[in-house]
C-alpha positions in Angstrom: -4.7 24.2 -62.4 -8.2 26.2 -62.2 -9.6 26.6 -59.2 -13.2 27.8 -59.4 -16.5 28.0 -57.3 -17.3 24.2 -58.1 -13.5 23.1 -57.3 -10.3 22.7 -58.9 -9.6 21.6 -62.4 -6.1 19.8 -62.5 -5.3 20.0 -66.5 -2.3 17.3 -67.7 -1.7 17.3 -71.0 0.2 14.7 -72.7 -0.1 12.4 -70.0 1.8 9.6 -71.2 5.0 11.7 -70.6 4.8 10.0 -67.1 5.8 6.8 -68.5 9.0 7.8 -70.1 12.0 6.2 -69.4 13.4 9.4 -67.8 10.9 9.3 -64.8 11.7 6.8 -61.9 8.9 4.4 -61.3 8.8 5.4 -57.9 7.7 9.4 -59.0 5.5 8.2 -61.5 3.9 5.9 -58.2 3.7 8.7 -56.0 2.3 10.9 -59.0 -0.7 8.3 -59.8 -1.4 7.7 -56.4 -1.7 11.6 -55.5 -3.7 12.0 -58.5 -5.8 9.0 -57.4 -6.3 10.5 -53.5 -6.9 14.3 -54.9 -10.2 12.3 -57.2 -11.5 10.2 -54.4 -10.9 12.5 -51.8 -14.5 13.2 -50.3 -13.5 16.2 -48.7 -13.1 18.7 -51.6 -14.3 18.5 -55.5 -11.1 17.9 -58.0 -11.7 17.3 -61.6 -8.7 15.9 -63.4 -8.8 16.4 -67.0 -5.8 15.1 -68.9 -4.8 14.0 -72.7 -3.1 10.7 -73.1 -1.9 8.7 -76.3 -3.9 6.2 -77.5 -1.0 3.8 -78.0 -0.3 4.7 -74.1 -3.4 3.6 -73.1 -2.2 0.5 -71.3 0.3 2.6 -68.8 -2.1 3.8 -66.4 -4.3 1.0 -65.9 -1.7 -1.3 -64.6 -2.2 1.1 -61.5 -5.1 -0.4 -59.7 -6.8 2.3 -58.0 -5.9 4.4 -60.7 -7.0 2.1 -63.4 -11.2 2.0 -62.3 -10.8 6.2 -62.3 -9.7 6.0 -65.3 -12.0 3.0 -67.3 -15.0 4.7 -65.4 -14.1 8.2 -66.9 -12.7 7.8 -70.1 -13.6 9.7 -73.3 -12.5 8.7 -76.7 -11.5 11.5 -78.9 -11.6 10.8 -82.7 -8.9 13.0 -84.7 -10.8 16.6 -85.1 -10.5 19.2 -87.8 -8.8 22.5 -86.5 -12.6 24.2 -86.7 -13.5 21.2 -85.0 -11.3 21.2 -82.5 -11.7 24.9 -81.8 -15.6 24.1 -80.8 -14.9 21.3 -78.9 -13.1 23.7 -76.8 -15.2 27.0 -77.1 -18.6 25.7 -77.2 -18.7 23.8 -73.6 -17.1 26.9 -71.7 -19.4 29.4 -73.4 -22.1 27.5 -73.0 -20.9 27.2 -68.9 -20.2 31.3 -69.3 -16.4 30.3 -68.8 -15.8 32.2 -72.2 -16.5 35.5 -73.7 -15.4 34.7 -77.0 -12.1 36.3 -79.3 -9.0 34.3 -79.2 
């Protein structure tokens, strides 16, 4: 969670841990559909930026609300390079002065 002058930044990585057997569908409910408010809200500016399994794709777009965030926002990764991965990371927070460079 970032909070900066723009809003909040809610990072979830490996999203598709939600759908595991070990979470009870009614806290992986309530979890979408908070997720789902905090984006829609009007109110204040949230960002969520989260990583999900290709092959888990399907699991979040049987929520309905959820599911247009999701389809309207989605950005396909390909498999990067560890150089490439490391400028996908650096280069768009240098470039918005998020990052001063060394690791």
């Amino acid at each position: 969670l970032v909070e900066s002058p723009a809003g909040i930044v809610l990072a979830i990585d490996q999203f598709e841990e939600l759908f595991a057997a070990t979470v009870s569908p009614g806290a992986r409910d309530e979890f979408v559909d908070m997720l789902a408010e905090a984006v829609i809200d009007t109110t204040g500016t949230v960002r969520i930026v989260l990583t999900l399994r290709a092959d888990f794709y399907d699991r979040p777009l049987r929520f309905p609300g959820f599911a247009e965030l999701l389809s309207d926002a989605t950005l396909a990764v390909p498999p990067l390079a560890p150089d490439e991965l490391e400028q996908a990371i650096t280069a768009p927070a240098a470039q918005a002065g998020e990052v001063s460079g060394g690791g």
